[in-house]
C-alpha positions in Angstrom: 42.9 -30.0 -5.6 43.9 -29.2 -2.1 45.9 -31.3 0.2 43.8 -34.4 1.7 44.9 -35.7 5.3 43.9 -39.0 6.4 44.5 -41.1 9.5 43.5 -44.3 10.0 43.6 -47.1 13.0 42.7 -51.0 12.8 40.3 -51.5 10.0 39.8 -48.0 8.7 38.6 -46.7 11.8 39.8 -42.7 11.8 41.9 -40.9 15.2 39.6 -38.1 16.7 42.0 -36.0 15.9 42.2 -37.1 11.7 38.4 -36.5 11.9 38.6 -33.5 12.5 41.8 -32.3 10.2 40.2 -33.7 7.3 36.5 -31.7 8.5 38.4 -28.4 8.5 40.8 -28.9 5.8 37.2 -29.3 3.8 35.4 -26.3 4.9 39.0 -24.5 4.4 38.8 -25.9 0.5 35.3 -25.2 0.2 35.2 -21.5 1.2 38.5 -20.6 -0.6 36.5 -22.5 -4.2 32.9 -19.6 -2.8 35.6 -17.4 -2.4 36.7 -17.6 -6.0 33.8 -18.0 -7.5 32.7 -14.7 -6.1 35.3 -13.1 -8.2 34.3 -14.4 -11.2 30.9 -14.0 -13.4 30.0 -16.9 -14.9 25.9 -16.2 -16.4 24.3 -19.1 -14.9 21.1 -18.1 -15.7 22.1 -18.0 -19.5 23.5 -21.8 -18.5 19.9 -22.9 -17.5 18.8 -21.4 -20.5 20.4 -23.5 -22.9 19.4 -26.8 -20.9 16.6 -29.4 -21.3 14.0 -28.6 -18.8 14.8 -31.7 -16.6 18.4 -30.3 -16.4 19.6 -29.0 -13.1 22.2 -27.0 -12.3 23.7 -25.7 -8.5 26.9 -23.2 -8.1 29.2 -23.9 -5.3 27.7 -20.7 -3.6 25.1 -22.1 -2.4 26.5 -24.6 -0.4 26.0 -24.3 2.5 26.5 -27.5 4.7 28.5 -30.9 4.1 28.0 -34.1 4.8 30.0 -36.1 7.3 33.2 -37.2 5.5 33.0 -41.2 6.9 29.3 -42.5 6.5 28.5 -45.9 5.3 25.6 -45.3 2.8 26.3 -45.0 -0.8 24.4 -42.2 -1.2 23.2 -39.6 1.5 19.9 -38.2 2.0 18.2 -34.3 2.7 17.6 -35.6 6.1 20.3 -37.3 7.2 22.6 -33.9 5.9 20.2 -31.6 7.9 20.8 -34.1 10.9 24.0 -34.4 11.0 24.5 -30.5 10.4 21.9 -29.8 13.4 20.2 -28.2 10.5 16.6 -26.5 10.2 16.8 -25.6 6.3 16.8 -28.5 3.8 20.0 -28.4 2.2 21.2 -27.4 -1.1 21.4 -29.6 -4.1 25.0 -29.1 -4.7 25.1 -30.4 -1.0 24.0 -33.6 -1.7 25.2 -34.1 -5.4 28.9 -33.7 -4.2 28.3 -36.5 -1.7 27.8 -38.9 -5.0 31.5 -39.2 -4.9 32.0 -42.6 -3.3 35.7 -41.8 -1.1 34.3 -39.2 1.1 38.1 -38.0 1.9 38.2 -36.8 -1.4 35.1 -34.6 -1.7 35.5 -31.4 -4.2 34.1 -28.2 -4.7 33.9 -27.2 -8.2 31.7 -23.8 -9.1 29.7 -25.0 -10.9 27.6 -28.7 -11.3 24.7 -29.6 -14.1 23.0 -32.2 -13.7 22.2 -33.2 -17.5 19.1 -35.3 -19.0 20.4 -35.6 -22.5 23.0 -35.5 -24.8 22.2 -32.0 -26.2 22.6 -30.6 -22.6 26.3 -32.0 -22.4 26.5 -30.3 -26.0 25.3 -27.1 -24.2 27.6 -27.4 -21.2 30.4 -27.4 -23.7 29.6 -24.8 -26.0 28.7 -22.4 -22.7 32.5 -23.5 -21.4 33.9 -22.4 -24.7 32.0 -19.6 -25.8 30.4 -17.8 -22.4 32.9 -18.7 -19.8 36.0 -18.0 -21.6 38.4 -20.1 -21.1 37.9 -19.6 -17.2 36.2 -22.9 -16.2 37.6 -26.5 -16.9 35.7 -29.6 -17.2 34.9 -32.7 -15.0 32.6 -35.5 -15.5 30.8 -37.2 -12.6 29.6 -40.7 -14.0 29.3 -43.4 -11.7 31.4 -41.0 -9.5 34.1 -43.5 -8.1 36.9 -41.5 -9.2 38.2 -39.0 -7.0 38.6 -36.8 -10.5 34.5 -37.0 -11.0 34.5 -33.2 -9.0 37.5 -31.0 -8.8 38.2 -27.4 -6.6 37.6 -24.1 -8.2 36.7 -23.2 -11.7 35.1 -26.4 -12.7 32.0 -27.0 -14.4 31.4 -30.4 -13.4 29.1 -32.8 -15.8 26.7 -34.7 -13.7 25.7 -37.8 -15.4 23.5 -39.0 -12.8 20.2 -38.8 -14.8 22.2 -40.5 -18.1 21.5 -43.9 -16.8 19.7 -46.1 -19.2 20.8 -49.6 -20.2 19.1 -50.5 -23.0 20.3 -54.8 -24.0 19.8 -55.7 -27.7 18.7 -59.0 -27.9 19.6 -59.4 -32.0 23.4 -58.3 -31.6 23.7 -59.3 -28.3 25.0 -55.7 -27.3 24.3 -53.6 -23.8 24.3 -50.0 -24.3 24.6 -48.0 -21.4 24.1 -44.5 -20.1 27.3 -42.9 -18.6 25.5 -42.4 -15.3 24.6 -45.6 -15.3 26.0 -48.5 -12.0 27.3 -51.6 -12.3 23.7 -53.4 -10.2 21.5 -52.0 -12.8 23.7 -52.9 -15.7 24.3 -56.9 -13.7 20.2 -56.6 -14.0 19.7 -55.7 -17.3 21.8 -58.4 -18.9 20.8 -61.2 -16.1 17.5 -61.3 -17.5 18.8 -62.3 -21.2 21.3 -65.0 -19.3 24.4 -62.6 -19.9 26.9 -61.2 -16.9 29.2 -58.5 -17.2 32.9 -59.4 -15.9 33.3 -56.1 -13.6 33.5 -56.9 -10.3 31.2 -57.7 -7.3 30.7 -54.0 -6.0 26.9 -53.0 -7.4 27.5 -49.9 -6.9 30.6 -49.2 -8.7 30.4 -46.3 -12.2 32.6 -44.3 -14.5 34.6 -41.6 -13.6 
């Protein structure tokens, strides 16, 4: 991963001048990750192919727009990227899926993100890494994305567990099982109602990796 640059001032406020390091030193990572991805020829329409129909998948060339690096909502919306880009096109899905990250300094641009549905498209991400790609693309997972490792520069085929988020409580053995996209809220909610807590923490919105 590239170099991050942060300055802050008082209670996380950030100098004019940090602003705008950090802004260029993330268009400078993201072109240089289209760049490379150029070179290479990865068959992502074999990729979609070997997905569940609610699977998704988005390639880090067609990103086209970023989202302010300090916002205070969780998770940012089509319109407020176009917005803030002065946009007129909606943007790209890889757009908005990097923003899941929840440190915004740390936003990554690997070449390639699928957003899975089930377990047999994590099976296929895996077996296209292995056998189609080569050896020329790592692997990340994005679960709760709260780790700055949930999306990583370059040749990265990033695992977007978004839409693996069920939570499921059995009442007989008293056990919660949980998707790996699942967030800390909808896992408090799920055992609430059966009088149980989980001892994680007081931020609802906190994931996996």
């Amino acid at each position: 991963m590239g170099s991050i640059l942060c300055r802050c001032l008082g209670q996380g406020s950030y100098e004019a001048e940090g602003k705008k390091e950090i802004n260029a030193n993330r268009m400078a990572r993201l072109e240089q990750s289209q760049a490379s991805y150029a070179e290479r020829c990865y068959d992502v329409d074999k990729l979609r192919k070997m997905l569940s129909p609610e699977a998704k998948v988005a390639t880090v060339a067609e990103c086209t727009s970023l989202p302010v690096h300090f916002h205070e909502k969780r998770f940012y919306t089509a319109d407020d990227l176009m917005k803030d880009a002065a946009q007129e096109e909606p943007p790209s899905d890889y757009s908005i899926w990097i923003d899941r990250v929840w440190n915004k300094d740390v936003m990554a641009f690997p070449h390639v993100i699928v957003r899975v549905a089930t377990a047999e498209d994590v099976a296929a991400c895996l077996t296209f890494v292995k056998k189609e790609a080569k050896g020329s693309l790592s692997i990340s997972v994005a679960g709760g994305a709260h780790s700055s490792c949930s999306f990583n520069d370059g040749p990265v085929l990033t695992i977007d567990m978004k839409q693996m988020n069920g939570i499921e409580y059995d009442t007989a053995s008293q056990e919660c099982h949980v998707g790996a996209g699942a967030i800390l809220r909808d896992v408090d909610k799920a055992c609430t109602k059966h009088g149980r807590f989980v001892p994680l923490g007081t931020n609802g919105d906190t994931g996996g990796e």
